[in-house]
C-alpha positions in Angstrom: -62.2 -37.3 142.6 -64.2 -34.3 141.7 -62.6 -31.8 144.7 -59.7 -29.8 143.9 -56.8 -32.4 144.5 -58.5 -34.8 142.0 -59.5 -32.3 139.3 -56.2 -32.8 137.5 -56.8 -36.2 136.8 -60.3 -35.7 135.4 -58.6 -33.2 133.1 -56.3 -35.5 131.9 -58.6 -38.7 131.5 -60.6 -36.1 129.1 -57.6 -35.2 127.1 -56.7 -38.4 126.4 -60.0 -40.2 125.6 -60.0 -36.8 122.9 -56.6 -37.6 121.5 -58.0 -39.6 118.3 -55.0 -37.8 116.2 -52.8 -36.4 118.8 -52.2 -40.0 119.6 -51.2 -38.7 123.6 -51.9 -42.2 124.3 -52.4 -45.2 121.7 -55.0 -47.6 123.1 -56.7 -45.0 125.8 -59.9 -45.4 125.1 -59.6 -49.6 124.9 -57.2 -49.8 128.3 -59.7 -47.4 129.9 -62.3 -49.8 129.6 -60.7 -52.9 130.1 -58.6 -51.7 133.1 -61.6 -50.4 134.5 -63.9 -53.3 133.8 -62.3 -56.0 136.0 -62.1 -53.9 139.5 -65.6 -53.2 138.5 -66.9 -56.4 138.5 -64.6 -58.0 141.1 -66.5 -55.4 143.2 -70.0 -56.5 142.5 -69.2 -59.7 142.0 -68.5 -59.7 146.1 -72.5 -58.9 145.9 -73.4 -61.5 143.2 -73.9 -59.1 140.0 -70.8 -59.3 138.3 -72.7 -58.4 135.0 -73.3 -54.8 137.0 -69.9 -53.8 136.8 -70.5 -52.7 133.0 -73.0 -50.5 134.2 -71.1 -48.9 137.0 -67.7 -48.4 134.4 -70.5 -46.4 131.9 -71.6 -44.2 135.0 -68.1 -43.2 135.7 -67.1 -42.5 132.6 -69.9 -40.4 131.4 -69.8 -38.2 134.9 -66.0 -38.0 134.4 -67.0 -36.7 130.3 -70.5 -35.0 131.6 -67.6 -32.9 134.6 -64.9 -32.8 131.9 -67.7 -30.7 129.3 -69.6 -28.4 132.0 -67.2 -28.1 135.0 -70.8 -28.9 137.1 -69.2 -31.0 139.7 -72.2 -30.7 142.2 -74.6 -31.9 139.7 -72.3 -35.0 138.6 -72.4 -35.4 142.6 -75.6 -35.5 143.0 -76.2 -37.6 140.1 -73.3 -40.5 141.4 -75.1 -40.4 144.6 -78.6 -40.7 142.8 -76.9 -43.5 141.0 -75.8 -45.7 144.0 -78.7 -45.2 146.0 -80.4 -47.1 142.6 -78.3 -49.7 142.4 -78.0 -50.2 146.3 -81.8 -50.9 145.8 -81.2 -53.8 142.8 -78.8 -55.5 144.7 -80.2 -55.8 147.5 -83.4 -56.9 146.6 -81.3 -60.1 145.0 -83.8 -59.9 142.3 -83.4 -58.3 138.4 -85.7 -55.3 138.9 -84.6 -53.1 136.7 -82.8 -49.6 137.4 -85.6 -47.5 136.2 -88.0 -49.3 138.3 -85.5 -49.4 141.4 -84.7 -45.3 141.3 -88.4 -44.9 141.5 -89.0 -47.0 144.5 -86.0 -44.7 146.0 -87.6 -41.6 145.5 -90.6 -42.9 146.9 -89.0 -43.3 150.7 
C-alpha cells in the first residue's frame, strides 16, 4: 500500500478524511471507520481478540495520515512492522498483557 502502485490511494484517503467543507465525500470520515472496523475484528476475532480490531483500524489510519503528512514511507514501514511484531506477542500469549509491556519483551529477543 505504501509502494508506488498504492500511493494514489493513500493520496486520496487523505483528501477526503480533509474535506470537512469541500464535502468530496459526505460521511468519509464515519464510513471509514465503520467499514474498516468489521474486517478488522472479523480478523482477530479468528484469534479470539475481537476487541483488537479497534486498535489495529487506529494504527492504519494514523500511518496512512502520519505517510499522507511526511511522505516517510520507510519509517511508517518500519513502524507497521514494529506494530505487528507487538501484537503478534499479545495474542499469542492468550493473556491481556498490555502493548507497552508486549513491544518491550520484543525488543528484548
Amino acid at each position: 500500500m505504501t509502494g508506488p502502485v498504492g500511493r494514489p490511494y493513500l493520496s486520496m484517503f487523505g483528501k477526503l478524511r480533509e474535506s470537512a467543507e469541500q464535502q468530496l465525500w459526505p460521511g468519509f470520515r464515519h464510513e471509514a471507520t465503520t467499514d474498516w472496523l468489521q474486517p478488522f475484528e472479523d480478523g482477530m476475532r479468528s484469534i479470539g481478540r475481537p476487541e483488537l480490531g479497534t486498535l489495529v483500524l487506529a494504527v492504519v489510519r494514523g500511518l496512512i495520515m502520519d505517510i499522507e503528512a511526511t511522505g516517510d514511507a520507510s519509517r511508517a514501514d518500519q513502524a507497521f512492522d514494529d506494530f505487528l511484531a507487538a501484537l503478534t506477542a499479545v495474542t499469542t500469549r492468550g493473556n491481556r498483557v498490555g502493548l507497552s509491556e508486549a513491544a518491550f519483551d520484543t525488543q528484548a529477543t
